[in-house]
C-alpha positions as a Markdown table, in Angstrom:
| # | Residue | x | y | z |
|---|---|---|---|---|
| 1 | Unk | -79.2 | -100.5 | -26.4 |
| 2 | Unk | -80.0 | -100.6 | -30.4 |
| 3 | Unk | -77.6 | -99.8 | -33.0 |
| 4 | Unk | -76.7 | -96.4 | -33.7 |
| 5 | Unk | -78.8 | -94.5 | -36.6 |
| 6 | Unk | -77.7 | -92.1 | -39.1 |
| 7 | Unk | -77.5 | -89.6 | -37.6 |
| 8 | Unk | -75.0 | -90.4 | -34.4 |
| 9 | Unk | -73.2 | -92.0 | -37.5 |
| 10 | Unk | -72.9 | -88.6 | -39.5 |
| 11 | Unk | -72.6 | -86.9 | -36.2 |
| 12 | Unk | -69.5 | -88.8 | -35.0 |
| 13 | Unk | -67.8 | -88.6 | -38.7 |
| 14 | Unk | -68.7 | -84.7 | -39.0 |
| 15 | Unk | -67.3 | -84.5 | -35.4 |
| 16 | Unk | -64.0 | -86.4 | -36.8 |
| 17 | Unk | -63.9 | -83.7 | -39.7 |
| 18 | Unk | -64.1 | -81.0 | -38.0 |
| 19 | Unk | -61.1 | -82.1 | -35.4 |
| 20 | Unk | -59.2 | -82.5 | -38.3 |
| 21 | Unk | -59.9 | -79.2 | -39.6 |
| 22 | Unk | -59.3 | -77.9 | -36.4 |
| 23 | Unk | -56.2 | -78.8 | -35.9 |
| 24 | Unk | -54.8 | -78.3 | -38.9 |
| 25 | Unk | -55.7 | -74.4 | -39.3 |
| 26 | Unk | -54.2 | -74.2 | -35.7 |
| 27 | Unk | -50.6 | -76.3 | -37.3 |
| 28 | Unk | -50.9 | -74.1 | -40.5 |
| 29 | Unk | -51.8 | -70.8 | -38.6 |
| 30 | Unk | -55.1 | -70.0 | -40.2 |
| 31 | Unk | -57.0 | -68.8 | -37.5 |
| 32 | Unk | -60.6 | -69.1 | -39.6 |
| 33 | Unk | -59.8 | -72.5 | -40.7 |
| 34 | Unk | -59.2 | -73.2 | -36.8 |
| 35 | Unk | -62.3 | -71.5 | -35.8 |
| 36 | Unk | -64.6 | -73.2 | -38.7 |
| 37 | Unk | -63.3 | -76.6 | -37.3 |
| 38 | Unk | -64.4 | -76.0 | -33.9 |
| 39 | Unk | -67.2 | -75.1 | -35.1 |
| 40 | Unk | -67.9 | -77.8 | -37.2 |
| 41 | Unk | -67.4 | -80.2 | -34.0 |
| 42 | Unk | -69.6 | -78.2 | -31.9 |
| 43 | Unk | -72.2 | -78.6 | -34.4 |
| 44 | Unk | -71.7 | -82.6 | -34.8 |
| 45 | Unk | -71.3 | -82.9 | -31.4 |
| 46 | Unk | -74.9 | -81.8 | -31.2 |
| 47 | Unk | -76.0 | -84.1 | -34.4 |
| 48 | Unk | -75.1 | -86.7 | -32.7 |
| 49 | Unk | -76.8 | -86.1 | -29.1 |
| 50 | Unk | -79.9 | -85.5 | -30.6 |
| 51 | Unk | -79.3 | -89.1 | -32.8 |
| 52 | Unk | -78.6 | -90.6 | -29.6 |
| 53 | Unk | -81.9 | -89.2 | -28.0 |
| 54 | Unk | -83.8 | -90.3 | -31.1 |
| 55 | Unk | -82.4 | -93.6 | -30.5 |
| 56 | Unk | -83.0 | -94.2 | -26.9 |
| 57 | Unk | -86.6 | -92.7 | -27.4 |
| 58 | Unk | -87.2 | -95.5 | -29.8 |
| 59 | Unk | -85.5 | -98.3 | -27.8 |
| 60 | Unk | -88.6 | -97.2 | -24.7 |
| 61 | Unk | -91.1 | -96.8 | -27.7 |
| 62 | Unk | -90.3 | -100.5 | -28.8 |
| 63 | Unk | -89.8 | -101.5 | -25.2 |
| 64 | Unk | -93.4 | -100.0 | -24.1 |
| 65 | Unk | -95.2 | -102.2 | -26.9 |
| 66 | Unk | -93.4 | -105.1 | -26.1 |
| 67 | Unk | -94.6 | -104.5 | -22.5 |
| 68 | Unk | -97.9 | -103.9 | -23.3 |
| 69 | Unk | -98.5 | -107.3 | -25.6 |
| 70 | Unk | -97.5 | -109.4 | -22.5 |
């Protein structure tokens, strides 16, 4: 398993942000603050999949031409 990239990295901090604004438009009662937060996560939660496929793809890109030089 490689390191994560940039984007799981931006995904997981955009995911962070967006639970904080989440919650605090639900503590403050501001229901499009609330609503823009989940959003926010939703949307990072996908940034961060498609990071994670990116990654493993490479991992069996690099793993294939190691494979192949033996």
């Amino acid at each position: 398993m490689g390191l994560p990239n940039k984007a799981e990295i931006r995904g997981k901090i955009n995911k962070a942000k967006g639970t904080v604004k989440e919650n605090i438009g639900h503590a403050v009662g501001n229901r499009s603050m609330e609503k823009h937060g989940a959003a926010d996560r939703r949307k990072a939660s996908l940034q961060e999949t498609l990071g994670k496929a990116r990654r493993k793809v490479g991992d069996a890109v690099k793993d294939l031409g190691t494979t192949m030089r033996e």
